[in-house]
C-alpha positions in Angstrom: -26.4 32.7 -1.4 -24.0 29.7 -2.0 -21.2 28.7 -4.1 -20.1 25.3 -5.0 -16.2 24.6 -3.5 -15.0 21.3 -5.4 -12.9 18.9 -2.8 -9.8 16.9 -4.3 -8.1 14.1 -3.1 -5.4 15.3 -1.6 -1.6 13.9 -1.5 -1.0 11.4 0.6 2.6 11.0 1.3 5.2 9.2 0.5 5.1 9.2 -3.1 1.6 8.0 -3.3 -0.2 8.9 -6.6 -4.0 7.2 -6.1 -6.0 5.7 -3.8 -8.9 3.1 -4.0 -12.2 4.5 -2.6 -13.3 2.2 0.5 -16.2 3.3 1.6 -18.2 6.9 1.7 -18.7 8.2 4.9 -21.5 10.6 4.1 -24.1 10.8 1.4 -25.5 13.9 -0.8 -27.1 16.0 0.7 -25.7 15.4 3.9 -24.3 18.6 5.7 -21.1 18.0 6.9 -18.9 20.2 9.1 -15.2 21.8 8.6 -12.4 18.8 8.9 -15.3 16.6 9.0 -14.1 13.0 7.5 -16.0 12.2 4.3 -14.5 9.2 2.4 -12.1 6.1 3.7 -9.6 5.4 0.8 -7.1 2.7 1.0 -4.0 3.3 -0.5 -0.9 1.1 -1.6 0.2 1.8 2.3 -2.8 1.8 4.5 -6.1 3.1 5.0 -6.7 6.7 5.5 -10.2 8.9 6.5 -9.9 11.9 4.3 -11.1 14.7 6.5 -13.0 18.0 4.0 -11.8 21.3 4.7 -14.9 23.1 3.8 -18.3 23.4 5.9 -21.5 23.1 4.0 -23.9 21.0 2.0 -22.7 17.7 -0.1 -24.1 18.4 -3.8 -21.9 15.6 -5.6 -20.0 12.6 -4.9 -16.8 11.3 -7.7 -16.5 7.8 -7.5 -18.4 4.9 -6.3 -16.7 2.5 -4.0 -13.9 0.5 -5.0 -12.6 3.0 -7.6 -9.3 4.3 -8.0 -9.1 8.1 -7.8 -5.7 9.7 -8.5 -4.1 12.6 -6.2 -5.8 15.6 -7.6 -8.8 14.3 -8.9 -12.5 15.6 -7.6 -13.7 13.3 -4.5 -16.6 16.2 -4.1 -18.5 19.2 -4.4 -19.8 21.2 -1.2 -22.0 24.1 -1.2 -20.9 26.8 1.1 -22.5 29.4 2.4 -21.1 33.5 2.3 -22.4 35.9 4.2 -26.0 37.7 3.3 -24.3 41.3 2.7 -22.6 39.7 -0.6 -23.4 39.2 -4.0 -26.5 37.0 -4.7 -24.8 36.9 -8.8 -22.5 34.2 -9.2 -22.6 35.0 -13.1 -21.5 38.5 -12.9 -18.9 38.3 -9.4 -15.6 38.5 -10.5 -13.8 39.4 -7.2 -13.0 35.3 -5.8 -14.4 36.4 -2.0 -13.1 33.2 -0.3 -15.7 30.8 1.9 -15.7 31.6 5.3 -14.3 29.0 7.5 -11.5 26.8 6.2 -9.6 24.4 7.9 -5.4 24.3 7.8 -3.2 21.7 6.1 -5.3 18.7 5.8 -3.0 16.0 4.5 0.3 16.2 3.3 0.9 18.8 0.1 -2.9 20.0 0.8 -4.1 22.9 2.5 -6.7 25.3 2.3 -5.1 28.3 2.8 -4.9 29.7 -0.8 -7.2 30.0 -3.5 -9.8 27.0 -4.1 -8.5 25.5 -7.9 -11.1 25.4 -10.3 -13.8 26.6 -8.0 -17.3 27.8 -9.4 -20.4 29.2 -8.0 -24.4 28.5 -8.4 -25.6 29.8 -11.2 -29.0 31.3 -11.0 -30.6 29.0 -13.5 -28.9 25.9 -10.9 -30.1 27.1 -7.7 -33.6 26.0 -7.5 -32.1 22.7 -7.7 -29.3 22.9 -5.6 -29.7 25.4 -2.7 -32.3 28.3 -1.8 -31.9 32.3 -1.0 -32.2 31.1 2.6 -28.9 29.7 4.9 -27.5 26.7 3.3 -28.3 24.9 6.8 -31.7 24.4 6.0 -31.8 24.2 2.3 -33.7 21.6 0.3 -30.8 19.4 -1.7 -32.1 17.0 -4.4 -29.9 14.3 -4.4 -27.6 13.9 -7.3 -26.1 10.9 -9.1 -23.0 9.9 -8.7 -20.9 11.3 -11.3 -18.9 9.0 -13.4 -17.1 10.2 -16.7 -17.9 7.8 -19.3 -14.9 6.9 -21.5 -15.3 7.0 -25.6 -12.7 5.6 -28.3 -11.4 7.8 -30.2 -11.0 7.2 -34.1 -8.3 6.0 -35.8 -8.1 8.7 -37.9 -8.1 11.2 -35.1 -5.7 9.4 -32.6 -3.1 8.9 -35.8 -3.5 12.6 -36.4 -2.5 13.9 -32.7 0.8 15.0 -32.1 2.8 14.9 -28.6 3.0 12.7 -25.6 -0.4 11.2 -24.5 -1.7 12.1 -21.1 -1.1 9.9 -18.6 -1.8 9.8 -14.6 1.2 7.8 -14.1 4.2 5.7 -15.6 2.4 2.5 -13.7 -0.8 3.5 -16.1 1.1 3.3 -19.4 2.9 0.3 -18.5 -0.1 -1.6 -17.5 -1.7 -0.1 -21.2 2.0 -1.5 -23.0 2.2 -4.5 -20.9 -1.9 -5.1 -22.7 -1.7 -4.0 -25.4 -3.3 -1.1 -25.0 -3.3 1.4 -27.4 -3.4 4.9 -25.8 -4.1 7.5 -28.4 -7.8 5.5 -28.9 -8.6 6.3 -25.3 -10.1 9.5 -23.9 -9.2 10.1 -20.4 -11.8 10.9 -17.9 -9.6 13.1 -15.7 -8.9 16.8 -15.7 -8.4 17.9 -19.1 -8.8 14.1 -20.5 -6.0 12.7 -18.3 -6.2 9.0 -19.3 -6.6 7.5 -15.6 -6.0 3.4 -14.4 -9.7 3.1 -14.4 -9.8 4.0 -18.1 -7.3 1.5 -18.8 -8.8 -1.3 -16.7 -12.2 -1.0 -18.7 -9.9 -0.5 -21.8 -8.2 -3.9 -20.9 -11.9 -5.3 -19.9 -13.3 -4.7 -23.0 -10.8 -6.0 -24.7 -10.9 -9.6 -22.9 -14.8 -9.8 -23.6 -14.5 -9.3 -27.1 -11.5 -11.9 -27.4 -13.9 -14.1 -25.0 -16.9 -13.6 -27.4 -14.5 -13.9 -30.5 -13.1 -17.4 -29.1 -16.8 -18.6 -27.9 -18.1 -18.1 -31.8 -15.1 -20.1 -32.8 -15.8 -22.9 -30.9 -19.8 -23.1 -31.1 -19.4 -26.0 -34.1 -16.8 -27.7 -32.5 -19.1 -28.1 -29.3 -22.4 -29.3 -30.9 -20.7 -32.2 -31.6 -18.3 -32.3 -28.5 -19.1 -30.6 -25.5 -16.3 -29.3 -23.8 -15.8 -27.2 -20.9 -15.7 -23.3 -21.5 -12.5 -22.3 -22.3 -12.0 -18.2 -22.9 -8.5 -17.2 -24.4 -7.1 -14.3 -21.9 -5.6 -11.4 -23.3 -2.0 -12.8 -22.6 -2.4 -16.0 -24.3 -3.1 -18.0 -21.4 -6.3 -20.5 -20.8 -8.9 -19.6 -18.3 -12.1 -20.8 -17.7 -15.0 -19.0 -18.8 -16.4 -19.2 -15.1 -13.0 -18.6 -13.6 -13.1 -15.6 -11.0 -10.9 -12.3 -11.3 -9.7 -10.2 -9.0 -7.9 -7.2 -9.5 -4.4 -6.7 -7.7 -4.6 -3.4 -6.2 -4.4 -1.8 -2.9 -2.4 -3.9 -0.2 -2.3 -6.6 -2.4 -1.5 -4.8 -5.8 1.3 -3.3 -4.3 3.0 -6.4 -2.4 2.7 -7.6 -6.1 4.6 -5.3 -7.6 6.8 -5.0 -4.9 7.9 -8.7 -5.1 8.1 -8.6 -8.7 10.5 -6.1 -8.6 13.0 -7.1 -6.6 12.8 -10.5 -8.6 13.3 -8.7 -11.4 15.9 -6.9 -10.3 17.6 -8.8 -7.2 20.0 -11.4 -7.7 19.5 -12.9 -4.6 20.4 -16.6 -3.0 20.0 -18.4 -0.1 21.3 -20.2 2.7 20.0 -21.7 5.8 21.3 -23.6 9.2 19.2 -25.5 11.7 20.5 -24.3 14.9 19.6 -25.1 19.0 17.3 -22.9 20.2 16.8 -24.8 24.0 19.0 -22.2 26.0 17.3 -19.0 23.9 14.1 -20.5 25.5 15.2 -21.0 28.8 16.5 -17.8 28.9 13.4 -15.9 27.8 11.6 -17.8 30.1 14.1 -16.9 33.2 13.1 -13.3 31.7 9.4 -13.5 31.9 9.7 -15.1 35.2 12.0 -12.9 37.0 9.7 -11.1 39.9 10.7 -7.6 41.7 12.6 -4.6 40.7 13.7 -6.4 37.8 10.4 -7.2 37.0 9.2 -6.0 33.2 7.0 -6.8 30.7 7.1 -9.9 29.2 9.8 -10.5 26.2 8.8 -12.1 23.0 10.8 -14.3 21.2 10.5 -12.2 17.4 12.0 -9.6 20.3 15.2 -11.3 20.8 15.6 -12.7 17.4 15.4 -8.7 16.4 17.9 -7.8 18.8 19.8 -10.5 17.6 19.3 -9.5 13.8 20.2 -5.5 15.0 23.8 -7.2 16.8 24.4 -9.1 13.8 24.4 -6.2 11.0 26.3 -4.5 13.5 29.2 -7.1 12.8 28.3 -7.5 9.3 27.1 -4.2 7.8 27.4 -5.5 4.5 23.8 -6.5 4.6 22.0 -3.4 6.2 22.6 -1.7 2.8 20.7 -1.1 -0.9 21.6 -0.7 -4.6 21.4 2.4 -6.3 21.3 0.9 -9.8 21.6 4.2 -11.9 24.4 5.3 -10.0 26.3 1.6 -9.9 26.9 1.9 -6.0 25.7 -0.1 -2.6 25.1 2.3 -0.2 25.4 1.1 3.2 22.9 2.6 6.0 24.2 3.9 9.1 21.5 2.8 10.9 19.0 -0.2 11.3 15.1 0.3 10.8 14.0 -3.2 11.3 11.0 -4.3 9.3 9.3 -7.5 10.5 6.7 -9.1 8.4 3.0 -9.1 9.7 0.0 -11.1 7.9 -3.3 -9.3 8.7 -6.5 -9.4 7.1 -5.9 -7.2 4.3 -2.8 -8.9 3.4 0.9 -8.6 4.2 2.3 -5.6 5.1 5.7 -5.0 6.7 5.7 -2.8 9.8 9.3 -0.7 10.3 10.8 -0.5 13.6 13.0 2.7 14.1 16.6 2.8 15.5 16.2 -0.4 16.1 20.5 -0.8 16.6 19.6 1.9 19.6 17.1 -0.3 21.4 17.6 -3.5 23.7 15.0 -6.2 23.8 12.2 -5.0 25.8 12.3 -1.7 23.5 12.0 -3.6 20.5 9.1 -5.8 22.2 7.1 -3.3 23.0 7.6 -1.3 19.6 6.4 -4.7 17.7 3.5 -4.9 19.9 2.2 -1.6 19.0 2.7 -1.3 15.4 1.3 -5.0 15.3 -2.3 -4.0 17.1 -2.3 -0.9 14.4 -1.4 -3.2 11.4 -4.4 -5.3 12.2 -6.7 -2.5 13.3 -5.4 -1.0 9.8 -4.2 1.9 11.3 -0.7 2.0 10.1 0.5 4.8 8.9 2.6 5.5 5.3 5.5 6.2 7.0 5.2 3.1 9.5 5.1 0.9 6.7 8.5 2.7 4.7 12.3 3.1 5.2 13.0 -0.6 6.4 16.8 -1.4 5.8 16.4 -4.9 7.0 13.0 -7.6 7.4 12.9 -10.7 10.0 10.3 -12.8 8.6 8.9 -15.0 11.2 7.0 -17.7 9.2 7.0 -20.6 11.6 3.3 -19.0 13.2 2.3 -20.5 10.2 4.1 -23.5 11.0 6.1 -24.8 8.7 9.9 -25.3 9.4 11.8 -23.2 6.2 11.4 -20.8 3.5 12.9 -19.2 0.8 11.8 -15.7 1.3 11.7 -12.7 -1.1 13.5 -9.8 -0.4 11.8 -6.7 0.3 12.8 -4.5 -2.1 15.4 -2.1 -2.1 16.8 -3.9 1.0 19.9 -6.7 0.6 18.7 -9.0 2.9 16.2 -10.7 5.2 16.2 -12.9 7.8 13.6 -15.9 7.7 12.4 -17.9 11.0 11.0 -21.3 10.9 8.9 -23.2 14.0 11.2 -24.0 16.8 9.8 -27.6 18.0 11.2 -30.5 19.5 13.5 -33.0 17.4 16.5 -35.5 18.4 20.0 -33.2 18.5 23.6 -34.3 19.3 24.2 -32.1 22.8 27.0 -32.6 24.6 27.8 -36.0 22.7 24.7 -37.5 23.6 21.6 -37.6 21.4 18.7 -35.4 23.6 15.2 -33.8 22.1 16.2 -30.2 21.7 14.0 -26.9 20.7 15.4 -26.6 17.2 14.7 -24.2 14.8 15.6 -23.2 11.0 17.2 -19.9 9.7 17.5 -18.7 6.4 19.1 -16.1 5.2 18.4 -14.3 1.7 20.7 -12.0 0.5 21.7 -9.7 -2.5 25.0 -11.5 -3.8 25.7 -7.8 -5.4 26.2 -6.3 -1.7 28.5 -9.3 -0.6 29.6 -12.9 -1.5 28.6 -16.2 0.4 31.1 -15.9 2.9 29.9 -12.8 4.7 26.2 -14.0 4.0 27.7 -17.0 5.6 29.2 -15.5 8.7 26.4 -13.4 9.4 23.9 -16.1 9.6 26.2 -18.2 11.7 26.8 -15.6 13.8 22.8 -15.3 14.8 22.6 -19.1 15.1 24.7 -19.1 17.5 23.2 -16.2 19.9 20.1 -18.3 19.6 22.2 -21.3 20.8 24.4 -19.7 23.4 22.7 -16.2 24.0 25.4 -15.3 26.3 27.5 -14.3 22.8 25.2 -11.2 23.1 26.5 -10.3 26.1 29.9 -9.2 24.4 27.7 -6.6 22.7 25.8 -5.3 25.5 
């Protein structure tokens, strides 16, 4: 005999509350082994494999790809097999006998150690469809549909008659509804226990844009006999689009850079100031680096490398700007230490890998650190937690280049450090007018933590290592 085990999608970390199927990695029916991985989800941090704790045949899949599933939520249903001596009754077995064979803590929050929520067997009138009397190794499995919970409206009537707080998956979900105008109580939730999900209010919002696209298309269908015009359909929020126009949704990687920058320019007062500054010596002296044979021989030095080590000896004299807000409390808190972030463009968008400790490293340490989290960010391999905790960001945007920027800050930090192209271009040296290496620096700052003058000082103070790098010798 066999009972059915149902497989949620455990919590991922770091405060992360749904994830976007990717892509399945095995199909109904399949067999699939204890900790084997079944699904690739991509969530607002990375990309994860989510490994199965149970050991047994796939009877159901939740979720085709490219839905969003929230942290809890059904991602499967296995059927596991118990030993012959048990129960063949599944209708009349009361005593919970646990599967045999269950892996350990799986993903952060998740385990499999205790009871199996809302777990339920074969019945007998279900098993000729689902699994045989014999080992569930070699049992027949018809494959099933995927299941998808279809979403209704509820009356006006009804929804004006409930009482209490609507269920909701998360504050995001009824802000998106309010920010629509979405009116929750005329949903019904497909989640557990008709928890109203993102998915339910996407199709909500959907809906809602076809019918004010048909609605808008019937108004203008006399107008156009005798004018043809291009399509025009009226968006939800008022604004033009073209009927043809392409949408696509902000979520994952993308969706949460989104909100990310529209939060701290919602809620940053920043500004910014920039200096072009010399950057001939900093280049001879990197190259003297890379050239230098022997014991003091390493590997080679990057120049994001020295510009970090020069970021990390800067907030050292101005620690002013390796600090965040706490808003509710009315405080800046300023950060003992320096977890430099550094801004990385990959192929599933920007993301913002964190160098640890980076105050306790020198420039070969930090090098190499931004080497490695670089291959995983474009492997998409990053972690979470590799991608959190940043206090400060360099922002090297002259691989792109272009020569200055304005960049956002990434929120809750105070500050970040932009980096244009360094190229040639005529420069007063010495009195004389020579073709220098000269690059642009910009510095964007929250004018809550400090005023211009130590934003000011500290981006003077970094021009000037990258124009006579023997200043960082005083901190060495």
């Amino acid at each position: 005999m066999a009972q059915v085990l149902e497989f949620k999608l455990p919590d991922l970390g770091e405060g992360l509350t749904e994830a976007e199927i990717v892509r399945w990695l095995v199909e109904v029916g399949d067999v699939v082994a204890i900790d084997q991985p079944v699904v690739e989800v991509e969530t607002a941090k990375a990309m994860v494999e989510v490994p199965c704790p149970y050991g047994g045949v796939v009877t159901a899949r939740f979720g085709e790809e490219g839905t969003e599933l929230p942290v809890g939520a059904p991602l499967l249903t296995v059927a596991v097999g118990v030993p012959e001596g048990s129960s063949g009754s599944g209708e009349d077995s009361g005593s919970g006998t646990e599967p045999s064979g269950g892996s350990g803590n799986v993903l952060v929050g998740y385990g499999t150690g205790a009871p199996a929520a809302r777990r339920r067997r074969i019945r007998p009138n279900r098993l000729d469809r689902t699994v045989t009397e014999a080992p569930v190794s070699r049992a027949p499995v018809v494959k099933a549909p995927v299941l998808e919970a279809p979403v209704v409206t509820v009356p006006a009537a009804d929804a004006a008659a409930s009482e209490g707080p609507v269920p909701v998956v998360s504050p995001l979900v009824r802000r998106l509804a309010r920010q629509n105008d979405i009116d929750l109580r005329r949903l019904a939730g497909s989640g557990p226990d008709g928890l109203i999900l993102r998915a339910d209010v996407d199709r909500a919002i959907r809906t809602a844009e076809e019918t004010a696209a048909a609605t808008a298309r019937a108004a203008r269908a006399p107008v156009q006999a005798q004018a043809p015009t291009a399509a025009v359909a009226a968006a939800p929020n008022g604004v033009a689009a073209a009927a043809d126009a392409e949408r696509i949704p902000l979520r994952g990687v993308r969706g949460a850079v989104a909100d990310k920058l529209s939060r701290s320019r919602t809620e940053i007062p920043d500004a910014t100031c920039w200096v072009d500054a010399d950057a001939t010596e900093l280049m001879a002296v990197r190259a003297a680096m890379n050239a230098a044979t022997g014991p003091s021989a390493g590997p080679k030095v990057s120049v994001l490398a020295l510009l970090a080590r020069i970021c990390t000896a800067a907030l050292g004299r101005f620690p002013e700007l390796n600090a965040t807000v706490d808003t509710e409390a009315r405080e800046i808190v300023r950060l003992p230490g320096v977890h430099l972030g550094f801004a990385a463009q990959t192929e599933r968008g920007l993301v913002v890998p964190v160098v640890r400790d980076a105050h306790t490293r020198n420039a070969e340490s930090i090098g190499a650190e931004i080497a490695r989290l670089t291959e995983l960010a474009r492997t998409g391999k990053l972690s979470p937690a590799q991608l959190t905790g940043g206090t400060f960001t360099l922002n090297n945007y002259g691989v792109f280049g272009v020569d200055g920027s304005t960049p956002i800050i990434n929120h809750p930090e105070a500050a970040m450090l932009g980096v244009g192209r360094i190229m040639p271009k005529p420069w007063v040296h010495q009195g004389e007018l020579a073709v220098r290496q000269v690059v642009q620096l910009s510095l964007t700052f929250d004018h809550r933590v400090c005023d211009g003058g130590t934003a000011g000082g500290f981006l003077r103070y970094v021009a000037d290592c990258v124009e006579q790098p023997a200043v960082l010798l005083r901190t060495l």
